[in-house]
C-alpha positions as CSV (number, residue, x, y, z in Angstrom):
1,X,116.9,-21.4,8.1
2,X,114.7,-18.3,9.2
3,X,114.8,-14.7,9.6
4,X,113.7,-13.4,12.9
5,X,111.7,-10.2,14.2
6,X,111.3,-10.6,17.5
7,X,108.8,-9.2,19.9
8,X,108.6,-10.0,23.4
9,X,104.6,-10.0,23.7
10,X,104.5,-11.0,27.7
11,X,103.9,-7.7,29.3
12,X,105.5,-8.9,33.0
13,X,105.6,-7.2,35.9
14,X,106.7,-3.4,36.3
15,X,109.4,-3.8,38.6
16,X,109.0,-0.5,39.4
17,X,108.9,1.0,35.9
18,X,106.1,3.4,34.7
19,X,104.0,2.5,32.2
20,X,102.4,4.2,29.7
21,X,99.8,4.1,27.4
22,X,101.3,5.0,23.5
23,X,97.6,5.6,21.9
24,X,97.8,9.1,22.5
25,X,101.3,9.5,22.8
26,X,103.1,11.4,20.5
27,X,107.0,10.9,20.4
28,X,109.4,13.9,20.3
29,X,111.1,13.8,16.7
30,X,114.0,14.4,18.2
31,X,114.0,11.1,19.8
32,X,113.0,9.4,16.8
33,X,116.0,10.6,14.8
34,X,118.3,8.7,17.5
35,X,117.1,5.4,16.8
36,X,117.7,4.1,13.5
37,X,114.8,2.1,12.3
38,X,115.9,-1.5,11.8
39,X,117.2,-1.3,15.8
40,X,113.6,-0.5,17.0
41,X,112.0,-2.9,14.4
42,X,114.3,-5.5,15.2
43,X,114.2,-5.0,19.1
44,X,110.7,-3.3,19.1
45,X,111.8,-0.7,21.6
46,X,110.3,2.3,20.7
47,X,112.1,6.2,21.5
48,X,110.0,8.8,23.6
49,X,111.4,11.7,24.6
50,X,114.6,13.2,25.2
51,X,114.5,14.2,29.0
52,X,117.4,16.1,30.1
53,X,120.0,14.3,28.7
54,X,118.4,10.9,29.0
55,X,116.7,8.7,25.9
56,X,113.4,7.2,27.4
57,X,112.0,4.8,25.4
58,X,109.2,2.3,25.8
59,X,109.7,-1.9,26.0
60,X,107.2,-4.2,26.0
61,X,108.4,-6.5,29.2
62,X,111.5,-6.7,31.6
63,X,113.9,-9.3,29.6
64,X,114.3,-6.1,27.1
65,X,116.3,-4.0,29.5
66,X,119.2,-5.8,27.7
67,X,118.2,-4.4,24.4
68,X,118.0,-0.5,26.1
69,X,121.8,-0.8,26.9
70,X,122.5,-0.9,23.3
71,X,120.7,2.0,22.7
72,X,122.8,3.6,25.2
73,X,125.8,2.5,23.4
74,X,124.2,3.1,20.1
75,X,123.0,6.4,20.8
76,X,125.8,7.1,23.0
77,X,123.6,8.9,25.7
78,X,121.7,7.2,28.9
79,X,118.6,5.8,28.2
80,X,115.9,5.1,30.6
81,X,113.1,2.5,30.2
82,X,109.1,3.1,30.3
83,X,106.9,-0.2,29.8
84,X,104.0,0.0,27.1
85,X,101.2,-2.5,25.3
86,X,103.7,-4.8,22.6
87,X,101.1,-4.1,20.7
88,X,101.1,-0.7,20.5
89,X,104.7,-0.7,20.5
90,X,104.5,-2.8,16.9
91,X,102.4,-0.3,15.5
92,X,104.1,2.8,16.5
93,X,107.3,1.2,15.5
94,X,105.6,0.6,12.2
95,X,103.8,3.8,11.8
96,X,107.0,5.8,12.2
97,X,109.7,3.4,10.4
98,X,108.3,1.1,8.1
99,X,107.3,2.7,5.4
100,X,110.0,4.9,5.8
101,X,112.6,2.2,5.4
102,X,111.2,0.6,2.5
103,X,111.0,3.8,0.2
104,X,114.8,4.6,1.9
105,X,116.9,1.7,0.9
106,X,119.6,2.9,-1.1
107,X,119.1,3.1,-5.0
108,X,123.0,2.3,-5.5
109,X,125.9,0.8,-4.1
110,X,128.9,-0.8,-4.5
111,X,127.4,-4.1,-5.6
112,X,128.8,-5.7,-8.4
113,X,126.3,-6.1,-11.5
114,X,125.0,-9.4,-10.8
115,X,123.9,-10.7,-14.5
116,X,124.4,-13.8,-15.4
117,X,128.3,-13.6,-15.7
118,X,128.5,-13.2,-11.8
119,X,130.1,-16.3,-10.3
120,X,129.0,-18.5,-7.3
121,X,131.3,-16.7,-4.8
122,X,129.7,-13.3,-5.8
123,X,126.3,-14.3,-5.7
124,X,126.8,-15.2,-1.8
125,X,129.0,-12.4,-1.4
126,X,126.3,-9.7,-2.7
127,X,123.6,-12.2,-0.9
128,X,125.0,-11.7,2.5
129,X,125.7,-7.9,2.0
130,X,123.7,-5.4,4.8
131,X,121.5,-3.6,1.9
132,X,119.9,-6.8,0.6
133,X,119.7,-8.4,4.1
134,X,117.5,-5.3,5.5
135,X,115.9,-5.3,2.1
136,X,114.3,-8.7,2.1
137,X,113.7,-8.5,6.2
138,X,111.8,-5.1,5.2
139,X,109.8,-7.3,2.6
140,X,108.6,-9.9,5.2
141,X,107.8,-7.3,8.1
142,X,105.6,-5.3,6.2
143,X,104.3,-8.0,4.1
144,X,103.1,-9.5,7.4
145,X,102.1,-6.2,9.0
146,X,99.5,-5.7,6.0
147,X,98.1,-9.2,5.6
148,X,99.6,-9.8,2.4
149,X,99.4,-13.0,0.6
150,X,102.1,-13.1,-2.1
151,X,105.5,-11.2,-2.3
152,X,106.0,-11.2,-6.2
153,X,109.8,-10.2,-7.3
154,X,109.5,-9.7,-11.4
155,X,112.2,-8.6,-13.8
156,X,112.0,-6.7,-16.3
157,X,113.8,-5.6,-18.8
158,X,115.2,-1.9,-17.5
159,X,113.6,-2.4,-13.7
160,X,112.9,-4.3,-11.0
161,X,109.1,-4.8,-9.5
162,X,108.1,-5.9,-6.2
163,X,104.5,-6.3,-5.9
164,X,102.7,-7.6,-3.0
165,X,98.9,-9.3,-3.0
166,X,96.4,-7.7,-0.9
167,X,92.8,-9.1,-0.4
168,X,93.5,-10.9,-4.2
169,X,94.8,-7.6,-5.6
170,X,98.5,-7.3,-7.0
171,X,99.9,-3.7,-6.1
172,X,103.2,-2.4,-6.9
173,X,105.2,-1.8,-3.2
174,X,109.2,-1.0,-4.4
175,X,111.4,-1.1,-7.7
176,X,115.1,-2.2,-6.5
177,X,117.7,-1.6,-8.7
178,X,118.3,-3.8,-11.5
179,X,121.3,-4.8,-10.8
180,X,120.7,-6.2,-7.2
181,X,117.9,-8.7,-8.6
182,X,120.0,-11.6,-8.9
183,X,121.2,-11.1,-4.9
184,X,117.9,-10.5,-3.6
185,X,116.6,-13.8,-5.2
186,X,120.1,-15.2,-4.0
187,X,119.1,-14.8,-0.6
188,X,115.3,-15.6,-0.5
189,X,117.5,-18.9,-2.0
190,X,119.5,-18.9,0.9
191,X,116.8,-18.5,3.5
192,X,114.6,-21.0,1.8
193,X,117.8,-23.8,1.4
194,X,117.9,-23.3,-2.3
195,X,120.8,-24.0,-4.7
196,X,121.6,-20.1,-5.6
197,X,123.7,-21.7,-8.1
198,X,121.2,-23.6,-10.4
199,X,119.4,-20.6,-12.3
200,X,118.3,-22.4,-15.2
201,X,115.8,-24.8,-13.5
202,X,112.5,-23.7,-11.1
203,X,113.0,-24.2,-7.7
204,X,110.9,-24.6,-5.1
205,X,111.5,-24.1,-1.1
206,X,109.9,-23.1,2.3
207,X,111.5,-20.1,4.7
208,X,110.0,-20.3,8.1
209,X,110.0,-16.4,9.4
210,X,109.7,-14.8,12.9
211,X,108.6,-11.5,12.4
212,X,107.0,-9.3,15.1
213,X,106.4,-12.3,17.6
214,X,104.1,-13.9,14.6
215,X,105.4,-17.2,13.4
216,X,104.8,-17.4,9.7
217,X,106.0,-19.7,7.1
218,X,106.9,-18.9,3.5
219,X,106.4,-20.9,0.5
220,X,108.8,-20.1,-2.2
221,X,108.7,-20.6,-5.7
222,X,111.4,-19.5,-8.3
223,X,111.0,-19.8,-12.3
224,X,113.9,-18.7,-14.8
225,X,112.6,-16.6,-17.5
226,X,114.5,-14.9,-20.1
227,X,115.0,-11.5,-18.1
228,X,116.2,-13.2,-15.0
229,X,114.7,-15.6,-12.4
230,X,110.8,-14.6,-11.3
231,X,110.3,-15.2,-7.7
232,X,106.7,-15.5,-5.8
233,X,106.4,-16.3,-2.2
234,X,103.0,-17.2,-0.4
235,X,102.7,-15.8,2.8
236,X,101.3,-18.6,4.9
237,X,100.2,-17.1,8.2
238,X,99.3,-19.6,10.9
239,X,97.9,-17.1,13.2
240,X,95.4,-15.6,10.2
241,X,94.5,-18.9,8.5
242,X,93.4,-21.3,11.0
243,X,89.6,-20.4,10.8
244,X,86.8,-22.1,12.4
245,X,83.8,-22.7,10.4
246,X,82.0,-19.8,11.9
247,X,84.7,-17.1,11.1
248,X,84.6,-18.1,6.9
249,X,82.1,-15.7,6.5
250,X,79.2,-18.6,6.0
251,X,75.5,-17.9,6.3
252,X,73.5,-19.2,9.1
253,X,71.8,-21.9,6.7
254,X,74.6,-22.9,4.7
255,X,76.6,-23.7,7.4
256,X,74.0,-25.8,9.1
257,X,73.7,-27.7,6.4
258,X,77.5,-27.9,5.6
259,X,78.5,-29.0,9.1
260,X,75.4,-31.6,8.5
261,X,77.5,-32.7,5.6
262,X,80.9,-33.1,7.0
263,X,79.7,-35.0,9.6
264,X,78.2,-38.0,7.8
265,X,79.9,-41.2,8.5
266,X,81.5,-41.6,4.5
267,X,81.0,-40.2,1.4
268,X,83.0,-37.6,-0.8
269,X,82.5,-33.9,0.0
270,X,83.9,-31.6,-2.5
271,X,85.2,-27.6,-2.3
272,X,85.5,-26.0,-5.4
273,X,86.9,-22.6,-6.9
274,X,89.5,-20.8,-8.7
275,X,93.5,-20.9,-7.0
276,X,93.2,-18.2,-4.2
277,X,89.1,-18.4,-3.3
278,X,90.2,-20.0,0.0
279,X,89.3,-23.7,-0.5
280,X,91.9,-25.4,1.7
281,X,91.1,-22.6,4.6
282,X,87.6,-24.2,4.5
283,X,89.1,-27.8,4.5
284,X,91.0,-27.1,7.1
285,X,88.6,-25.8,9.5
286,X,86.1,-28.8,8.5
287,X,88.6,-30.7,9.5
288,X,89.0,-28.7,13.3
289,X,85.3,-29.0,13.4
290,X,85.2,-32.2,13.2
291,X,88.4,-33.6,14.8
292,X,88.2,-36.1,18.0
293,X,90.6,-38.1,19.3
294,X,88.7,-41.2,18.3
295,X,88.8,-40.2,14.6
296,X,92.2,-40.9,12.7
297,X,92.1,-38.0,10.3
298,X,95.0,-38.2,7.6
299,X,95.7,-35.6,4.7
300,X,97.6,-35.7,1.4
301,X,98.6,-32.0,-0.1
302,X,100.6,-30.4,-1.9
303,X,102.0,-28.6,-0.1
304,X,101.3,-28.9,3.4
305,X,100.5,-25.1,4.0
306,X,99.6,-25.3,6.9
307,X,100.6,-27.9,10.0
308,X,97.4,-29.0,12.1
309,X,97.8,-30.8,15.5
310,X,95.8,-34.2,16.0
311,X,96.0,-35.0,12.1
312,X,98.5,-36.8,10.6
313,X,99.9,-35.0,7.0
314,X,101.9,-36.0,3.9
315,X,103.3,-34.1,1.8
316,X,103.7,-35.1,-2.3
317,X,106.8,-35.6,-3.5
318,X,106.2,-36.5,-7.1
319,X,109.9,-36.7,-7.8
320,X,110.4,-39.8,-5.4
321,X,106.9,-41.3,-7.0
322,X,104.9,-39.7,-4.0
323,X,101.9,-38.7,-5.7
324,X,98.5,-38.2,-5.0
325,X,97.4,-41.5,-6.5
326,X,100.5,-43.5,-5.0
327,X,99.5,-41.7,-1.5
328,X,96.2,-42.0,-1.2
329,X,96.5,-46.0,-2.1
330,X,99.2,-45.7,1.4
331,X,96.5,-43.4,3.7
332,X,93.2,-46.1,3.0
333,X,95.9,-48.6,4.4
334,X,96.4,-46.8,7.4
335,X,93.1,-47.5,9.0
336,X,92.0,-43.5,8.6
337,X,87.8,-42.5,9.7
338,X,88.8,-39.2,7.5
339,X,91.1,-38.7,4.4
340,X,91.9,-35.1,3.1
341,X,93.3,-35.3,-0.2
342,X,94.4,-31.6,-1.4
343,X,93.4,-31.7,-5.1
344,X,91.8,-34.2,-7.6
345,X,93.8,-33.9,-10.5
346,X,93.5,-36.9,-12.6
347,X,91.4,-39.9,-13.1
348,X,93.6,-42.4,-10.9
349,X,93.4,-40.2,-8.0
350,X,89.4,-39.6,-8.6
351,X,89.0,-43.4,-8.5
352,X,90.6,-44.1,-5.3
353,X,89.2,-41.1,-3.6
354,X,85.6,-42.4,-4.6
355,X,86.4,-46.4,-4.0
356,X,87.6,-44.9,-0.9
357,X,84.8,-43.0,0.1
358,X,82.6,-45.7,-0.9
359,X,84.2,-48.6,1.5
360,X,83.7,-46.3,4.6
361,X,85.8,-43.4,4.6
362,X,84.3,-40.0,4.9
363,X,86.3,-37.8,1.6
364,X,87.0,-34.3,1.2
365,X,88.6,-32.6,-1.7
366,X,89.0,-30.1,-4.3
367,X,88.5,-29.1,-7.8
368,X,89.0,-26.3,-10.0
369,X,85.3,-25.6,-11.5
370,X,83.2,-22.7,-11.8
371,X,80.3,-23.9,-10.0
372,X,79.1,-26.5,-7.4
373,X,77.5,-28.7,-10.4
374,X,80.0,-28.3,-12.5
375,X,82.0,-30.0,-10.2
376,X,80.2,-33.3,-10.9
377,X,80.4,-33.1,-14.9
378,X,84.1,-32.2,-14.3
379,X,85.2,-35.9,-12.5
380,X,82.4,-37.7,-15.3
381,X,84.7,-36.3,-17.9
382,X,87.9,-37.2,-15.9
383,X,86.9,-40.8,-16.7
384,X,84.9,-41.5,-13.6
385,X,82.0,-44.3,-14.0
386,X,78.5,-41.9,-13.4
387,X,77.3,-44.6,-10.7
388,X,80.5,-43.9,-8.5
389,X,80.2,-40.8,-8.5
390,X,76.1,-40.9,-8.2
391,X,77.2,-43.2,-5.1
392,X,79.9,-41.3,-3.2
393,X,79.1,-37.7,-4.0
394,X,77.4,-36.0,-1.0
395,X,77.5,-32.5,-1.3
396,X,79.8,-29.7,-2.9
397,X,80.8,-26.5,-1.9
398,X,81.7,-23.5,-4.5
399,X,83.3,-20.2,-3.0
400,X,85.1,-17.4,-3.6
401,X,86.5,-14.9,-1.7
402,X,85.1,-10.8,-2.2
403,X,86.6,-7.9,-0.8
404,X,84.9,-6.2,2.7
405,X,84.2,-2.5,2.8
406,X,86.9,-0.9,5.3
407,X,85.1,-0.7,8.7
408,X,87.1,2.7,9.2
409,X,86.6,4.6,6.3
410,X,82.6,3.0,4.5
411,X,79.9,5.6,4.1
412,X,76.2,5.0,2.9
413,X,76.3,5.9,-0.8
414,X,73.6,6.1,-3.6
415,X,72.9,2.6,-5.3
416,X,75.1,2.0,-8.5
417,X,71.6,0.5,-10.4
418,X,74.1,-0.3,-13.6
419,X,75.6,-2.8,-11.3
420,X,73.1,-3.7,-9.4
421,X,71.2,-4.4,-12.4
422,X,74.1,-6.8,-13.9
423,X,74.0,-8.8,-10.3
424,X,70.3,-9.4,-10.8
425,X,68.6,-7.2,-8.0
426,X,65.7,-5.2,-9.1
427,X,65.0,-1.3,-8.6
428,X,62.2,-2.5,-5.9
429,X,64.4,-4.4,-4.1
430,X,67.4,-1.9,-3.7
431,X,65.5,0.8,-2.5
432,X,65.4,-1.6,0.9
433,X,69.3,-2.4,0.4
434,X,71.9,-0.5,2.9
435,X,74.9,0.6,0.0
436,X,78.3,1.3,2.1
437,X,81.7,2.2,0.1
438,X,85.1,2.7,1.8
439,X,86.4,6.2,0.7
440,X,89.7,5.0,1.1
441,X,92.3,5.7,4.0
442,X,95.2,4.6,5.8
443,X,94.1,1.7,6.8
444,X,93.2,0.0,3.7
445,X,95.7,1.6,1.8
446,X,93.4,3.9,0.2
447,X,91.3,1.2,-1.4
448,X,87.9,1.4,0.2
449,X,88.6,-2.2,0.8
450,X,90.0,-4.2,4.5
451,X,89.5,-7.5,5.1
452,X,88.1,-10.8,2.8
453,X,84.9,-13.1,3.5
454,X,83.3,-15.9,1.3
455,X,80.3,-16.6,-0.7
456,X,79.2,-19.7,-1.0
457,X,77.3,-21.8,-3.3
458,X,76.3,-25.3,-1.1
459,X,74.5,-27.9,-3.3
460,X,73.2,-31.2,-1.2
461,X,73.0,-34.5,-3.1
462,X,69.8,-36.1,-3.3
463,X,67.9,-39.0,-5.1
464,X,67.0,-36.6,-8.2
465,X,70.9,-35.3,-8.3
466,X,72.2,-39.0,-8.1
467,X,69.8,-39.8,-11.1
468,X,71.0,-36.7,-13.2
469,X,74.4,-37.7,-12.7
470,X,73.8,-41.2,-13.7
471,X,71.7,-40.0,-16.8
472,X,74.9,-37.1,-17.5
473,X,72.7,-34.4,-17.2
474,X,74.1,-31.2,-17.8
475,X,75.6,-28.8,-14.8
476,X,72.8,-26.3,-15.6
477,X,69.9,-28.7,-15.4
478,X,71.6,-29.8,-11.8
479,X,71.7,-26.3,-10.8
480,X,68.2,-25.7,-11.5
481,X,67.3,-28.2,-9.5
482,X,69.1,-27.8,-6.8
483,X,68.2,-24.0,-6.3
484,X,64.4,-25.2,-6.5
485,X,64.8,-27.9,-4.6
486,X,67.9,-28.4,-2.1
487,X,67.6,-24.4,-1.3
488,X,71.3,-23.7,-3.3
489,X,72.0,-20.3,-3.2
490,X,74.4,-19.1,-6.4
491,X,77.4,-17.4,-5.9
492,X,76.0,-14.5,-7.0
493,X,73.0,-14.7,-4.7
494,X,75.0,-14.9,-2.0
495,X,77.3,-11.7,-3.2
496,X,74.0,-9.9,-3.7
497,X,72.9,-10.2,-0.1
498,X,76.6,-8.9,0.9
499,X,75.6,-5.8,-1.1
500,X,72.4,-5.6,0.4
501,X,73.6,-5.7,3.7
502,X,76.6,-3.1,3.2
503,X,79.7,-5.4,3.7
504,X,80.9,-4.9,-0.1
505,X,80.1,-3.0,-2.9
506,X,78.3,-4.2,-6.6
507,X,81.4,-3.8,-8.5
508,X,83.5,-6.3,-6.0
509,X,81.0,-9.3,-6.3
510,X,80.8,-9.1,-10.5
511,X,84.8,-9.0,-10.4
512,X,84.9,-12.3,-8.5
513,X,81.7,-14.2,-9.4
514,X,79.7,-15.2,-12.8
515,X,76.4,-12.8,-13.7
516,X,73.8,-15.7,-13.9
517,X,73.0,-14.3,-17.3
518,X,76.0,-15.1,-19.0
């Protein structure tokens, strides 16, 4: 089931209809008080000018001359039609309604209190009403209109929060009233195919959503807790995610070498990081880099987020016994040149990744660790034998994912030598370093902040790492050798020439990544 925004993006011909260009534009409010918000968001026609009488407002193509007689209905005056940019269309529309709509929805209505005592029958009934239809539609469009990627819904005891991640930080967007909590969850339920009667159990569920011509799936998950259900949904936006290797953010000699790794014929390379530091992004575009139709590339996840043409994807169902053990045993019999498998969790799915890896297959996978050595230590204590993993192991990548100073509103600012200190760069070597902050603006939401990138940690396996592993050397020994010599850069040393260079600040790189002197 899905919820859809539409846009008409093809511009078409004019057929005789004057164009104009909306970047300077600026609409009479009288026109804008005609059209009621969710119409133009919904129909992305966007009101002009009142011209003697007639509405002119701007459409994006031909086919929405269909949509213009509504307004004249709607409006109950003629309306005339000017073509402009869909883009600039969308973010006029969203400029002048948007934010508007969200802080307008009404604080009370008629709605029945919807605690647990409300029946099956009321629960749709409240689900389906306008208020919480144009509610959770508001959610999605600007959710999608600001890059964020997670919706929260949290109960509380006297309130309602809806928070939305941006760039890895939670900010508070809306508070609903209370009582409409159980039918907005109700209908993310609906729209995701959930049972909206079972409120005792989680749930999870997908909502695929059209919204502003951008196709964008929704991954829903929905936990009861003692205030009422919590509800988090993860934006998954095709058009945003599906990087290639050189938009990650990489260094010029890190990627070299990584794209030297991922294209050996077998072994096990491994991406590591916290939930969120974009490991499956990086995955995924290993795997475009790499794809040709004479490899037969096959993934196991959970879940697929994110469908990629050419490569063949299964999706763990532990509830039917489709795990990632049970799986993986299924993909080596299906002749594959490349396996994906989405996390190594326990020791049964470790062994067949590496037996895998070590009859010919060519590996990738993550883990949760701090580090790239760590990431070693952590399948040894899993139970793997130290020789397999000396054997397969060919290189692992760490990351994590830092904040970029907002292109419009950064400013050269004096060095923060506190901070600067705690990364590890010296007095001598700042005076050399170009210091940008955002101020904070529109654009970024008055954070200083637009935009992610990685850094990147990228330990090679050779002879000497094989033998440590063997010999269950500690993480911090492999480290050492690796920065001396497989040229690793740390996490941090990576941030720090980010901070050098201007594209974040000090403060960003020690919230995301470990001081080297702890």
């Amino acid at each position: 089931m899905a919820e859809s925004i539409a846009i008409q993006e093809d511009f078409g011909p004019d057929y005789g209809l004057e164009r104009i260009d909306l970047t300077e534009f600026v609409p009479q409010a009288s026109a804008l008080d005609l059209v009621p918000g969710e119409f133009a968001l919904r129909r992305q026609v966007f009101p002009l000018m009142v011209d003697h009488g007639t509405l002119v407002a701007a459409i994006s193509s031909i086919q929405q001359l269909a949509a213009l007689d509504e307004l004249s209905v709607l409006t109950d005056m003629p309306v005339r039609a000017m073509l402009a940019d869909a883009g600039q269309i969308r973010a006029k529309i969203e400029d002048r309604f948007l934010a508007g709509m969200m802080a307008d929805m009404p604080a009370e209505d008629d709605l029945l209190d919807s605690g647990d005592s409300a029946d099956l029958a009321d629960l749709e009934r409240m689900a389906g009403e306008a208020a919480v239809v144009q509610m959770v539609n508001l959610m999605f469009a600007q959710a999608v209109r600001d890059g964020v990627s997670d919706i929260h819904i949290e109960p509380y005891e006297r309130e309602v929060k809806v928070r939305f991640r941006t760039d890895g930080i939670l900010t508070d967007v809306m508070s609903p009233p209370k009582h409409k909590h159980a039918a907005i969850v109700s209908r993310v339920k609906i729209l995701g195919e959930m049972n909206i009667a079972e409120r005792r159990l989680p749930q999870d569920g997908r909502i695929k959503v059209t919204v502003a011509g951008r196709s964008v799936d929704v991954r829903v998950s929905i936990i009861p807790t003692v205030l009422g259900e919590r509800c988090v949904m993860r934006i998954l936006d095709k058009g945003t995610a599906m990087l290639g290797l050189t938009q990650l953010g990489m260094r010029d000699d890190a990627l070299e070498r990584f794209r030297k790794l991922i294209n050996v014929p077998y072994g096990m390379v491994l991406v590591t990081g916290p939930t969120g530091s974009g490991k499956s992004t990086t995955l995924y575009a290993a795997l475009q880099e790499i794809y040709s139709p004479s490899l037969n590339i096959l993934t196991i996840e959970d879940p697929v987020e994110y469908q990629v043409a050419g490569i063949g994807q299964i999706q763990v169902r532990a509830n039917i016994g489709l795990t990632f053990a049970s799986g993986l045993r299924s993909i080596v019999r299906q002749d594959p040149d490349v396996i994906m498998v989405g996390e190594i969790r326990d020791h049964e799915t470790a062994e067949i990744a590496i037996h895998a890896a070590l009859t010919g297959h060519l590996v990738f996978s993550t883990l949760h660790t701090n580090d790239a050595p760590s990431a070693i230590t952590r399948l040894l204590d899993m139970g793997v034998e130290p020789y397999l993993a000396a054997s397969s192991i060919v290189g692992v990548l760490a990351q994590r994912l830092v904040r970029l100073n907002c292109p419009n509103c950064s400013e050269p600012v004096e060095a923060d030598y506190e901070a600067l200190q705690a990364m590890g760069i010296s007095a001598e070597a700042a005076r050399g370093g170009n210091f940008m902050q955002g101020k904070g603006c529109e654009r970024c939401g008055r954070t200083g902040y637009k935009g992610r990138r990685g850094v990147y940690e990228l330990m090679g396996v050779d002879e000497e790492i094989r033998r440590m592993t063997v010999d269950r050397v500690s993480a911090s020994l492999m480290r050492d050798h690796a920065m001396k010599h497989l040229s690793m850069r740390t996490l941090l040393g990576d941030g720090r020439i980010a901070v050098l260079e201007g594209l974040t600040t000090p403060r960003e790189v020690l919230r995301v990544c470990q001081r080297d002197d702890l």
